[in-house]
N, C-alpha and C positions, 0 to 999 in steps of 0.2 A: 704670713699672718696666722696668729695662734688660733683656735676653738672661741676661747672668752671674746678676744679683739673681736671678730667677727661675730658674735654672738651678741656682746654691746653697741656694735657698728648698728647689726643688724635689728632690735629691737629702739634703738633711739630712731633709727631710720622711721619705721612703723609705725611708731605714734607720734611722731613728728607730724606723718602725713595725714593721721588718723584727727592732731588736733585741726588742724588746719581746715581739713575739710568741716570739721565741727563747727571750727569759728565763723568761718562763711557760712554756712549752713542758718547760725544762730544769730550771729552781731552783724554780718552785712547782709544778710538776706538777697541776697542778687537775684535776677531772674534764672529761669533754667538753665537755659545756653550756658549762661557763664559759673554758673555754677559746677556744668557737669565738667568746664574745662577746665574748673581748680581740683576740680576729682581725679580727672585723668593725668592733667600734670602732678599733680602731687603722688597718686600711685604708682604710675609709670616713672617719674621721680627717684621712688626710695627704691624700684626694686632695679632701674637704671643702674646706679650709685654704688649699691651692694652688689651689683654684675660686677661693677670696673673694679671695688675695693676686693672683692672675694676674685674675680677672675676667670668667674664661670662661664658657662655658655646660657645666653638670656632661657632657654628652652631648660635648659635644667635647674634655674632660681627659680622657676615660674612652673617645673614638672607640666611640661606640654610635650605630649609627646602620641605617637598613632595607639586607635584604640584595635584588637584582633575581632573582638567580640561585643557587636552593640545592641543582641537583643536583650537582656537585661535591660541596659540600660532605659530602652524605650517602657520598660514595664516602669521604672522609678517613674519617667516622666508623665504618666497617664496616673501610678500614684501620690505624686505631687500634684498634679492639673487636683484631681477629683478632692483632695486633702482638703488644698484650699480654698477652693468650690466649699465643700459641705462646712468646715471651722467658718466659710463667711456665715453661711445661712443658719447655724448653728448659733453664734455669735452675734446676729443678726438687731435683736432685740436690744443688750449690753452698747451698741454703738450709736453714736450722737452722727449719723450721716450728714445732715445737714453744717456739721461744724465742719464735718474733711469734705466733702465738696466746697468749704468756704477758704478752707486752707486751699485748695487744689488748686483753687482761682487763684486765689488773690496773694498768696506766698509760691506755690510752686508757680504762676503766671499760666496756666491751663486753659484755653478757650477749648471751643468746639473744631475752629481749625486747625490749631496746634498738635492738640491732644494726642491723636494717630503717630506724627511724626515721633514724638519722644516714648510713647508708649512701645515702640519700635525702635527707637534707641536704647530703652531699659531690654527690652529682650535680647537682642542683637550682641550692642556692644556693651551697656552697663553690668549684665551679668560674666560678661566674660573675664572684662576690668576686676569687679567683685572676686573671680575667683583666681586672677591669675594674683591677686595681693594677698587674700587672706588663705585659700586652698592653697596655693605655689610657693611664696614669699616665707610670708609670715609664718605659718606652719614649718616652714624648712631652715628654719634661721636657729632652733633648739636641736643640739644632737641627743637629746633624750625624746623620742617621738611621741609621750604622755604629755609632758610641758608643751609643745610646739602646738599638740591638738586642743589642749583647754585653753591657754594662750589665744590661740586664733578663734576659736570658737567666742569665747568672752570679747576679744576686742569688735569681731564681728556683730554680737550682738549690739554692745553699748555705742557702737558707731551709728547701730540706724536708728539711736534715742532722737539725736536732731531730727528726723526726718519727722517722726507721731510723736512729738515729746507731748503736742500741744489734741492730737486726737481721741485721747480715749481717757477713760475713769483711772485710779488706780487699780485697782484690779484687774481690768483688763490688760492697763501698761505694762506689769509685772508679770503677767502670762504672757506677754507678747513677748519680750525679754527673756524668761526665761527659754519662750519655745524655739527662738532667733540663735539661742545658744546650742538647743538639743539640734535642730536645724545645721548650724553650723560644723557642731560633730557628724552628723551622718554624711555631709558633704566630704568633709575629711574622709571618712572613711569610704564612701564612692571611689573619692580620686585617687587613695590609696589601694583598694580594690583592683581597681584598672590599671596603676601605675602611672594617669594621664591627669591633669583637669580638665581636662577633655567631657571626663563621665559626668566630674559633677558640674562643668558648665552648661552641658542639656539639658540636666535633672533642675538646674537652677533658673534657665531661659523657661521651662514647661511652666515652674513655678510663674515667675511672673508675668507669663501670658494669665492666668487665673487672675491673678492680682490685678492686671493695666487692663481685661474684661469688665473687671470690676468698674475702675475706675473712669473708662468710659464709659457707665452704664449713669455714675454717679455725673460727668462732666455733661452730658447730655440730660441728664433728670429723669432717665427710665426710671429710679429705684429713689 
């Protein structure tokens, strides 16, 4: 198999998975559960697929690999925590809380007993899934390493439109979008740093502990 073949294998694969999850996201609205298992099949899916077409080993389409050196690393992730922390409070005023706590309920299916389990599923394993498709995959599918990073940075962002399409002003959406993209490059550039997504799956779990704080804080009504 040539460059191109694999190259078109490999970005049909990708947004293939990328609509899918969109469409359930937006026309079936499922609850979480099954939501996050049309996520996982579908991700774990296209880069399955492009293993057995290309004939890699899953650890090298997906760039997982040991880190030597992980204090850096730990500084992104206390730079991430505290980012996100201060852009909420920062941002604080700009947001309609009461409307994403109403989504959190009643489209993501969110109670007060739930909430922990899945908040713990996005850290855990959501973030990983996230980076082993867009960090791993999709970044590795272009042999010019500029395309691969804007590529994955871009589908990155517009993937998580379904998730706030319906939480915020426009202004807010469009900085959220584009920072989801600037976001997405720096994670690139972590995992290519390290050689691993290993680096940017920590720096990206840090993150959405800030984030799922959050949003226990809104599922219980501290905030």
């Amino acid at each position: 198999m040539n460059k191109k073949q694999k190259l078109s294998i490999g970005i049909t694969l990708a947004l293939m998975a990328v609509i899918i999850v969109f469409v359930t996201e937006q026309v079936f609205q499922p609850g979480y559960a099954l939501k996050s298992a049309v996520k996982v099949l579908s991700f774990m899916g296209a880069i399955l697929l492009y293993k057995v077409f290309t004939r890699q080993k899953y650890t090298d389409v997906i760039r997982f690999h040991k880190i030597k050196n992980i204090k850096p690393i730990l500084i992104c992730m206390l730079c991430f925590f505290a980012g996100m922390t201060i852009a909420f409070f920062v941002f604080r005023g700009f947001l309609d809380l009461q409307n994403i706590r109403q989504s959190l309920v009643t489209k993501e299916k969110l109670t007060k007993e739930n909430c922990i389990f899945v908040f713990l599923y996005i850290i855990l394993c959501n973030s990983f899934l996230e980076e082993s498709f867009f960090r791993g995959f999709v970044s590795g599918i272009f042999p010019n390493k500029w395309l691969g990073r804007v590529f994955s940075a871009v589908l990155f962002s517009l993937y998580h439109i379904g998730i706030f399409i319906t939480w915020f002003n426009p202004l807010i959406f469009v900085l959220c979008i584009v920072g989801l993209a600037a976001v997405g490059l720096f994670l690139q550039w972590l995992s290519e740093k390290f050689e691993s997504i290993l680096a940017s799956y920590i720096t990206h779990a840090c993150a959405n502990v800030a984030i799922n704080v959050i949003g226990a804080l809104l599922i219980f009504e501290v905030i």
